[in-house]
C-alpha positions in Angstrom: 74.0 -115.1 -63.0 76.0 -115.1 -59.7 79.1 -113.5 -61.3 77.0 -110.7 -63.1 75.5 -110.3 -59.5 78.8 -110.3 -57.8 80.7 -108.1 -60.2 77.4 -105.5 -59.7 77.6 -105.4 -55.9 81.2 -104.5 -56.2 80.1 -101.6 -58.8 77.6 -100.5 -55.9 80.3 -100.6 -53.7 82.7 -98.9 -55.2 80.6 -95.7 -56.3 79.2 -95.9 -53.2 82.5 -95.3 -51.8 83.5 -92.4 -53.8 80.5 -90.8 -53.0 81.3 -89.8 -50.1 84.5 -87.8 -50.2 85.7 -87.1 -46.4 87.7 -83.7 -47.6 84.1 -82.5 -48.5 83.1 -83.5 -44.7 85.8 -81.7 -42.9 85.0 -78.3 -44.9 81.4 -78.8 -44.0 82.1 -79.4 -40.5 84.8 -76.4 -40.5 82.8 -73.9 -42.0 79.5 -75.4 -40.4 77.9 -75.1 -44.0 76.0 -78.3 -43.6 73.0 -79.5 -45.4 71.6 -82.6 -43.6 69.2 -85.0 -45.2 67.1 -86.6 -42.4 66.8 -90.6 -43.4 65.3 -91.5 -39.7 63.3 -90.6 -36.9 63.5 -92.0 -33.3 61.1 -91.3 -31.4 61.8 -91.8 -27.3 60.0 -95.5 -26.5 58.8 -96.2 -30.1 60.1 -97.9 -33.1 62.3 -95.9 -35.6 60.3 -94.7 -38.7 62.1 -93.9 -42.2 61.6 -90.8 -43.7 58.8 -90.8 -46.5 59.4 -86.9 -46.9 62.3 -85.0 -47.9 63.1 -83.2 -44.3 66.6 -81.9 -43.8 68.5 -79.8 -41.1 70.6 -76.7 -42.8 73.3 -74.9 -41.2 75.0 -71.6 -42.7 76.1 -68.7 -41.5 75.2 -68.9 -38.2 71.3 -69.4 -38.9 69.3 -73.0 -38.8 66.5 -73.9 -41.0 64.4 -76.7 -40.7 61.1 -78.7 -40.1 61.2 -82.2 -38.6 58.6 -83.8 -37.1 58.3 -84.4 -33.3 56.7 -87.7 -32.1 56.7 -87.0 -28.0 55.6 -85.1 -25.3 55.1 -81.3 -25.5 55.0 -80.2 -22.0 53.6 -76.1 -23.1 50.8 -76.4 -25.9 49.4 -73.3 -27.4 46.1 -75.2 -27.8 44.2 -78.2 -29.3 45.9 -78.9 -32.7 48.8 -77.0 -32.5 51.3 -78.4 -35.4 54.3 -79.6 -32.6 57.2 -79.5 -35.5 60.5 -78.9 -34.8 61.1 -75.5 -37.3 63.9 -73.1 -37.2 63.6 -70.6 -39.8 66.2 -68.6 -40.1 66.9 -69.1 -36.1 70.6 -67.5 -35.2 72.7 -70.7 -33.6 74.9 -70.5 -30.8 77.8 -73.1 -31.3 78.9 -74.3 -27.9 81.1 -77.5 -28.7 83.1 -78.6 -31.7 85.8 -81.1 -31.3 87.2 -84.6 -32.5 85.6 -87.5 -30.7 87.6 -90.6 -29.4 86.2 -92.6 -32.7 87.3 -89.9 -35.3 83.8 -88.7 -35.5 83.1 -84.6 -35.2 80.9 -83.7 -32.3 78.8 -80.6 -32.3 76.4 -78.4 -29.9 74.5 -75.7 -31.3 71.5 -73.9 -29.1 68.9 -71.8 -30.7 65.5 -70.5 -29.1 62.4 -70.3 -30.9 59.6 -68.3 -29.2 59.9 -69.0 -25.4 61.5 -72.5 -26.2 65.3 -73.2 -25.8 66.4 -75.8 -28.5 69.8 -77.9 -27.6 71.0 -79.6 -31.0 73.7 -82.3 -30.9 75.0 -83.7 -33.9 77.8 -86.2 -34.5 79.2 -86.2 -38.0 81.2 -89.3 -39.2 83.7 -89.1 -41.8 81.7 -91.1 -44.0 79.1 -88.2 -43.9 76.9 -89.6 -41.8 75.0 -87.9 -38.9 73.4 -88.3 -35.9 71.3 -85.8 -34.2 69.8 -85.1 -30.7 67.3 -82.3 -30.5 66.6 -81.3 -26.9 63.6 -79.1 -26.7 63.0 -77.2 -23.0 59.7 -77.4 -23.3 59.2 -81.1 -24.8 60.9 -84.8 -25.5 64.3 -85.2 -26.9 63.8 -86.4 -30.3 66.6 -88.4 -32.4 67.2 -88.2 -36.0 69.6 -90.2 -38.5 70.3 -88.3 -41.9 73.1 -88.0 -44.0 75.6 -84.7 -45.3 74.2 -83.5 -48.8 76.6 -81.6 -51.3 76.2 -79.6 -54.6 77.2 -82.0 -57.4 80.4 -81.3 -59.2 80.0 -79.8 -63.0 
């Protein structure tokens, strides 16, 4: 039993590996053709929640698409039960940073505005595909989100 539970961790660990090829990263990041899967949500002064939905963040040509949820403050409301979700559809991005950080990792700024809101996104993409992002609203919280780079599946 322990050896057939050994010899299937290192099976995980191995395909796990491979998945996760960092040539694939450095196009995504080069191009900024990314596809983010969000896997957590931090909300400022709470616990962090996993993801039960499938939210993601999607970068391409210049234009930002997504829908995450926003646990926080909202400083401007529009009225009582407004939905306070973080959605850029189809909102033109403005890179302002892209460089190599001191830990290998790839640093990015984008800013987008949405209505009368100016958006300030910070993601930090690690070579294993990883990502961290920082959404800074003007007009609300900062949120934090943990997701990973999604890619077509080779044929």
């Amino acid at each position: 039993m322990t050896l057939l539970f050994t010899a299937g961790c290192g099976l995980l660990g191995s395909s796990t590996e491979t998945a996760r090829n960092p040539q694939q990263v450095i196009n995504a990041v080069g191009s900024m053709d990314m596809n983010i899967s969000i896997t957590w949500i931090y909300p400022m002064g709470q616990q962090p929640r996993q993801t039960t939905n499938d939210y993601s963040l999607k970068i391409k040509d210049g234009l930002a698409n997504t829908r995450l949820p926003f646990i926080g403050t909202k400083y401007s409301s529009s009225g009582f039960g407004e939905d306070a979700a973080i959605v850029f559809n189809n909102q033109p991005i403005t890179v302002t940073q892209m460089a190599r950080g001191t830990k290998g990792e790839y640093l990015i700024s984008f800013t987008t505005k949405v209505e009368n809101e100016l958006f300030i996104v910070d993601l930090t993409v690690w070579d294993d595909g990883t990502v961290n992002i920082a959404c800074k609203g003007s007009e609300r919280t900062v949120m934090n989100y943990a997701g990973e780079l999604r890619f077509p599946k080779e044929q």
